[in-house]
C-alpha positions as CSV (number, residue, x, y, z in Angstrom):
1,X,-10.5,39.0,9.8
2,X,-10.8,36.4,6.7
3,X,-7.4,35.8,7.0
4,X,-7.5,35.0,10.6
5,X,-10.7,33.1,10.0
6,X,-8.8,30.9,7.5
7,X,-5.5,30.5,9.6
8,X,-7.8,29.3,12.1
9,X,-9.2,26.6,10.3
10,X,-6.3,25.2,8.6
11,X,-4.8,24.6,12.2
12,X,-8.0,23.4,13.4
13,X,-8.5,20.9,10.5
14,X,-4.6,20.0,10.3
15,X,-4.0,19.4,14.0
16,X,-7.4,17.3,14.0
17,X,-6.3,15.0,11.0
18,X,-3.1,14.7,13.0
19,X,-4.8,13.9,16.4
20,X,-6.8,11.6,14.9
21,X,-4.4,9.5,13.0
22,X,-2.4,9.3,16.3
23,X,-4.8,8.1,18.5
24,X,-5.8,5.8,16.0
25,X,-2.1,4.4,15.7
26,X,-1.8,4.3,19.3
27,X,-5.2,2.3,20.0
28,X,-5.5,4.9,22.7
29,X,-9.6,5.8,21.7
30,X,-10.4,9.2,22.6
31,X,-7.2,9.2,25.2
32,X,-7.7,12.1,28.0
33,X,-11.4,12.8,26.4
34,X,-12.7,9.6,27.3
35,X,-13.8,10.8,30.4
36,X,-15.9,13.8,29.3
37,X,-17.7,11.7,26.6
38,X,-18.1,8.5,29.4
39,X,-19.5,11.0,31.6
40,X,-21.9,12.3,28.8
41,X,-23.1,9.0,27.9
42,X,-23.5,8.4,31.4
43,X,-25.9,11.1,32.0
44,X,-28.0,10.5,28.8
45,X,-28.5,7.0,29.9
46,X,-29.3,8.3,34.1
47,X,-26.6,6.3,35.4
48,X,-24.2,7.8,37.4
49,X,-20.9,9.1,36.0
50,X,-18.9,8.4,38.9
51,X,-19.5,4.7,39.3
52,X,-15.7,4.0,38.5
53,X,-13.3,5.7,40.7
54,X,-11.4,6.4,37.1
55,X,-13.9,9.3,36.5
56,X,-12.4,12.0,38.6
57,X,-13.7,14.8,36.0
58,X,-15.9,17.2,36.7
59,X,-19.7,16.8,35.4
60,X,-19.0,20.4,33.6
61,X,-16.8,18.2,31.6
62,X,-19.3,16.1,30.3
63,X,-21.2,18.7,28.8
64,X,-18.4,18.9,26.5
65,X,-18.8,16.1,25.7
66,X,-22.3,15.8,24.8
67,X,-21.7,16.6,21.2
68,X,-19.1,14.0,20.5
69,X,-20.9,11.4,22.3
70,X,-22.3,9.5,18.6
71,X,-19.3,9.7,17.2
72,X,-15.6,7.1,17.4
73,X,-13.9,8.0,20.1
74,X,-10.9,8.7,17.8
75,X,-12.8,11.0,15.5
76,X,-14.8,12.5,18.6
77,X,-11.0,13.1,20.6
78,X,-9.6,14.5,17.3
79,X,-12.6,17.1,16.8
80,X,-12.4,17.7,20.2
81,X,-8.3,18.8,20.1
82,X,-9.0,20.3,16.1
83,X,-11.4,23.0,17.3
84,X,-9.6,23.8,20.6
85,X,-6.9,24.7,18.5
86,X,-8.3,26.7,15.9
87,X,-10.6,28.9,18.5
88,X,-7.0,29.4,19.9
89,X,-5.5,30.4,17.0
90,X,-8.1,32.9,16.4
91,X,-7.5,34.4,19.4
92,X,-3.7,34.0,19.4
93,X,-3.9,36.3,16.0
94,X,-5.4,39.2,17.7
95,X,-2.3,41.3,17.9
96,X,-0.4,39.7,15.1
97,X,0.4,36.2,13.9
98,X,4.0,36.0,15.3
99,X,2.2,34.2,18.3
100,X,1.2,31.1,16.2
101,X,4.8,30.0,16.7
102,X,3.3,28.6,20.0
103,X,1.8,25.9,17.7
104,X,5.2,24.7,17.0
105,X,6.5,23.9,20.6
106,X,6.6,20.6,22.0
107,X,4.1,21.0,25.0
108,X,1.0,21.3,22.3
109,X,2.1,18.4,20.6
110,X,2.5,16.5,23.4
111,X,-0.5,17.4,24.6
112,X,-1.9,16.3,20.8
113,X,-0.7,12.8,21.7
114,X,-3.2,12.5,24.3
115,X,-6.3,14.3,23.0
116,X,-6.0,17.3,26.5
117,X,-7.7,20.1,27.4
118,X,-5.0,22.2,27.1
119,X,-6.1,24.5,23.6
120,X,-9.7,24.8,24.6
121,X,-8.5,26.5,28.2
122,X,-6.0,28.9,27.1
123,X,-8.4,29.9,24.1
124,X,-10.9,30.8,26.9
125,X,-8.0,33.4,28.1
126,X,-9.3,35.2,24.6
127,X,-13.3,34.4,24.3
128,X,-14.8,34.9,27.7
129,X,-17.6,32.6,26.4
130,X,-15.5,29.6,26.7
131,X,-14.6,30.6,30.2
132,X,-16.4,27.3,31.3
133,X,-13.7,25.4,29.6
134,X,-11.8,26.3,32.8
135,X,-14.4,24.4,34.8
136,X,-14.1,21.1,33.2
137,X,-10.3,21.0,34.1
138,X,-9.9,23.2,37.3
139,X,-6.6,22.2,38.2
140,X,-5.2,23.8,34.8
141,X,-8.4,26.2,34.5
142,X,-8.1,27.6,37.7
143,X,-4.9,30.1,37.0
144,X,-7.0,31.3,33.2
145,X,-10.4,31.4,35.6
146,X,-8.8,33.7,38.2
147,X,-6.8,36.4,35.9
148,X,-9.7,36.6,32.7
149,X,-12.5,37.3,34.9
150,X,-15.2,39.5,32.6
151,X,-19.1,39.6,33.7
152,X,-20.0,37.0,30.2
153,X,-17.5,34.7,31.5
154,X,-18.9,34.6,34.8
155,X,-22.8,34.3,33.5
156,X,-21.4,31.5,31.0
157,X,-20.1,29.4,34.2
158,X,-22.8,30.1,36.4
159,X,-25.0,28.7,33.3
160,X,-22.6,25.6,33.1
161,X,-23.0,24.8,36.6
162,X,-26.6,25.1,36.4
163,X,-27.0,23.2,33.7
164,X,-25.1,20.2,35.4
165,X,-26.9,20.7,38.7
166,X,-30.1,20.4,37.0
167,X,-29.1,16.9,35.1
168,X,-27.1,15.3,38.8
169,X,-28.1,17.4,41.6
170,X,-25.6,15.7,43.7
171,X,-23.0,15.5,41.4
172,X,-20.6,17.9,43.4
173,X,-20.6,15.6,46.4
174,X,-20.1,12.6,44.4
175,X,-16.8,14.4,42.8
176,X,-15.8,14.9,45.5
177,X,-15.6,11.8,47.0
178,X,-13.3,11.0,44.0
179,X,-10.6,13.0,45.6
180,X,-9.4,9.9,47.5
181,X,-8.4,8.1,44.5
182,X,-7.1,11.4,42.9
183,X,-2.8,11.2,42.5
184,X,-1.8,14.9,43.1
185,X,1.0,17.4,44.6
186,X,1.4,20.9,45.8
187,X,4.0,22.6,43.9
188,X,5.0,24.5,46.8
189,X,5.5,21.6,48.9
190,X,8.2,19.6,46.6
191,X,11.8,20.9,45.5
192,X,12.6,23.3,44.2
193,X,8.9,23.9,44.3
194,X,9.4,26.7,47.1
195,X,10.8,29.0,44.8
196,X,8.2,29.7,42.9
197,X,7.2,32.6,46.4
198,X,10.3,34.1,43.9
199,X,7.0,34.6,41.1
200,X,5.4,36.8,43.7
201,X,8.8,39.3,43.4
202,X,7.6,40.3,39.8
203,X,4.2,39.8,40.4
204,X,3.0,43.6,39.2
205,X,5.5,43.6,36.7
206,X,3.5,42.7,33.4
207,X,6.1,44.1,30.8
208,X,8.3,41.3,31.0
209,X,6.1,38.6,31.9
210,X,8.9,38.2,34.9
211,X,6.4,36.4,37.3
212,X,5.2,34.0,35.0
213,X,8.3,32.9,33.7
214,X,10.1,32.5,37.1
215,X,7.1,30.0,37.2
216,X,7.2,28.5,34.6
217,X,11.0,27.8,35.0
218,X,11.0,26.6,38.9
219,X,7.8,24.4,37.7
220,X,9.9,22.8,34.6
221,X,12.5,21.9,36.5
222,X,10.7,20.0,39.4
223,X,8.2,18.1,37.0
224,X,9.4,18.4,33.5
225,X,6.9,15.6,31.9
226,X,3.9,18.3,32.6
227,X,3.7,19.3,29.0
228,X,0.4,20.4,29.0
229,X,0.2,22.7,31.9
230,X,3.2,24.3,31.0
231,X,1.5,25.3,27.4
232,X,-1.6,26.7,29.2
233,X,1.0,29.3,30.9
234,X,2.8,30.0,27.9
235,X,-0.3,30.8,26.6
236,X,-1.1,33.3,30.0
237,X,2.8,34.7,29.1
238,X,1.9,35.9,25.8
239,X,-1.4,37.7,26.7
240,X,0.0,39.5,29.6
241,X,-1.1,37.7,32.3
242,X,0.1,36.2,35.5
243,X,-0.5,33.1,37.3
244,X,-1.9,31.4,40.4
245,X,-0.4,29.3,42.3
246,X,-2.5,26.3,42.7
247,X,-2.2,22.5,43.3
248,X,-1.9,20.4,40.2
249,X,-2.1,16.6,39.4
250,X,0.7,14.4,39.3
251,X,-0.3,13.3,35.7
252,X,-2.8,15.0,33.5
């Protein structure tokens, strides 16, 4: 477990120090994370969070970003991404350390670049505590939600949503009305997107992984650039699981 423990950290601390010195060459603040901290600040202050249609998060997300809210954005993004990763890690090593190779492909460091959710929401596949996680980002969430369901995680979201309902009762309906400005597709509905029915042909089969990588490969090829929701189901590969199939965002 000490060896885990300290795996864990080095990511964590090396993949922040990395994030951070990104963003900070980029000029791109806290990148994705802007939102959840806006939001936050937002809510402190009793103004309301979706004044912008740019703020198409969820208010779970802000709660996440309650704790960054003092900080640079750049330092606040970087924490953000370092501790995603190592409570991913930790969970990753489990059943071995081979699956820290996931670390080295190119959809987590993408996803780096950009400061995304990504880490945080397949580490909630492993700690049903973090289950919320899938709430701030429901379009990649959803598929981690729906196949980790465990009585903590549930209790954890219900106390997330309560929690926001209590700081912006009408917070749902104001979301909501963001979904005009929201750019989005169905995967089903675009080529070769009506292949992925062929996921449902291995759907039971959880030895080889066969529905989630006829997924994964149909999705890649119609919308390569979505780096980041392609490491949330590489994640869901490794630990056995299988997918939903769920509309997505054109960009993340």
């Amino acid at each position: 477990m000490r060896l885990r423990i300290l795996i864990s950290v080095v990511i964590g601390v090396a993949s922040a120090v990395f994030c951070w010195a990104v963003l900070t060459r980029l000029h791109q603040g806290a990148a994705d994370f802007t939102w959840a901290i806006r939001a936050a600040q937002h809510l402190l202050a009793g103004k309301n969070p979706y004044d912008t249609p740019l703020e198409q998060y969820p208010l779970t997300a802000a709660l996440f970003g309650l704790p960054f809210v003092w900080l640079r954005p750049e330092v606040a993004a970087a924490l953000f991404y370092g501790i995603s990763s190592a409570l991913l890690a930790l969970g990753l090593t489990r059943q071995g350390y081979a699956r820290l190779l996931i670390f080295l492909a190119y959809p987590y460091w993408a996803g780096m670049l950009t400061a995304q959710w990504t880490p945080l929401i397949a580490a909630s596949a492993f700690f049903p505590m973090l289950l919320p996680a899938t709430l701030a980002k429901p379009q990649i969430g959803l598929p981690v939600a729906l196949t980790h369901v465990s009585w903590r995680g549930v209790l954890a979201c219900l106390v997330f949503l309560l929690l926001t309902l209590i700081a912006l009762p009408s917070w749902p309906l104001l979301w909501i009305h963001q979904f005009g400005y929201y750019e989005h597709f169905i995967p089903l509905l675009v080529l070769p997107g009506p292949l992925l029915i062929l996921a449902l042909w291995r759907y039971r089969d959880r030895g080889h992984h066969a529905s989630a990588l006829v997924f994964r490969r149909i999705h890649s090829l119609a919308h390569p650039e979505n780096s980041a929701r392609d490491f949330v189901y590489g994640v869901l590969q490794l630990g056995s699981r299988h997918l939903a199939l769920v509309p997505v965002p054109a960009q993340l």
